[in-house]
Each structure stands twice: as C-alpha cells, then as structure tokens.
C-alpha positions, 0 to 999 in steps of 0.5 A, spaced: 312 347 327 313 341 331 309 336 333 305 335 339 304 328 342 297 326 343 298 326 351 300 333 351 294 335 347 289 332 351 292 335 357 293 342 354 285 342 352 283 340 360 287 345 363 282 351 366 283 357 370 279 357 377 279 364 378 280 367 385 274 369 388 269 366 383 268 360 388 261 358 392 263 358 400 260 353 404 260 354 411 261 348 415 263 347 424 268 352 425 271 353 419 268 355 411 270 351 405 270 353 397 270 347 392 275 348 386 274 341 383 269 336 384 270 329 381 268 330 374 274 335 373 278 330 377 276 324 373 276 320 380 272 320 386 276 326 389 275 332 389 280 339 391 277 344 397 280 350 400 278 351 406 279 357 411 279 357 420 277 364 422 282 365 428 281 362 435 277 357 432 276 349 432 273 344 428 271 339 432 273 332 432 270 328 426 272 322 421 271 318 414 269 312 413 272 312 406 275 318 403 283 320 405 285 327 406 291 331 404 291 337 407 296 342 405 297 350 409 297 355 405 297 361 410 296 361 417 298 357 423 294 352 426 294 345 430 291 338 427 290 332 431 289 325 428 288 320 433 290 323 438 296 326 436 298 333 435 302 336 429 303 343 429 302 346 422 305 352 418 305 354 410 309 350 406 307 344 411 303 337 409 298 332 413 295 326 411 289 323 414 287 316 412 279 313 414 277 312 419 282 317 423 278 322 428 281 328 426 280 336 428 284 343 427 285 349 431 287 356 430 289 360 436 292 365 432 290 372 430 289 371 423 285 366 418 288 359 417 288 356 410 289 350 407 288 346 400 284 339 401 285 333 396 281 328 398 280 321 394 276 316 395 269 321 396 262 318 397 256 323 399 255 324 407 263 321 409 263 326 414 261 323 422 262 328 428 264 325 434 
C-alpha cells in the first residue's frame, strides 16, 4: 500500500462533485447567473459563478471597486468591453478585468453565450451600474 502525503489527502477529502443542473439561478441585467462555489469552499474571498447571455442580449455597463473577474467562455459567442476597448470572444477564450474597470458583454448571436466567473477579492454589494 503506498502512502499518501498529507497534501494529497487533505485535498482528496475536499474534493465534491457539483452536479449539472442542481444549481440555484439568479437573474441579473441581462443575463442569469449559478454560483458553483462561494468563498468558504474556496478558502478565500472568491467565488466561482456560471453565468448565461440569452441571444441579442447585453448587459450593461458596470464596475467593482474590489473584486477582479476572470471571465472564461465556455459556449457561445459574445463581446466584452472593458474601458472602452472591445474584445470579441469564443469558447476557449479568457478575459480579466480588474477594479474598478467599466465592463459590459453582448451577445448578437442566436445561441445563449456561457461563460465561467472567477472572481477574488468579493465584497458584498461590489457591483456599480453606470
């Protein structure tokens, strides 16, 4: 029987599957969102958010004045815009935007747009329309 260092198994015990489909949705301006896991799981001020852009739907534009967002796509196709500056986006693609950068996302398309959120440094009510 080998042996298993301390490392692996406290990260073993903390691994837990999330389901698809077993999430709470939250609806939001434009877009509906699923936390996956909140700060306690992440042992950080963090959390990780599936979020969903219904076709030709935008958000509008809006900043944190504390939390960095890693937007990662999933499925779908949409637009960013970060200060002005627009990136066109497609699965596989990754976007960070960093307090307190005005941000907005479209989808044109004709299919939902899907996309991962890691966000850090979370505080309650971090969210400022423009």
């Amino acid at each position: 029987m080998s042996r298993q260092h301390a490392s692996e198994r406290a990260t073993s015990a903390l691994m837990r599957p999330l389901r698809a489909g077993h999430w709470h949705w939250v609806q939001g301006k434009g877009y509906r969102k699923a936390v996956l896991l909140r700060a306690e799981a992440l042992r950080a001020p963090a959390l990780v958010q599936l979020v969903e852009i219904p076709p030709h739907t935008a958000v509008p534009p809006h900043y944190h004045k504390t939390s960095l967002e890693v937007f990662h796509i999933i499925a779908g196709t949409g637009s960013m815009t970060i200060d002005g500056a627009t990136h066109q986006l497609a699965p596989g693609d990754t976007l960070t935007c960093e307090p307190p950068q005005v941000h907005s996302a479209a989808n044109d398309s004709d299919q939902t747009w899907r996309y991962i959120v890691f966000k850090t440094n979370v505080t309650e009510e971090d969210t400022y329309w423009s």
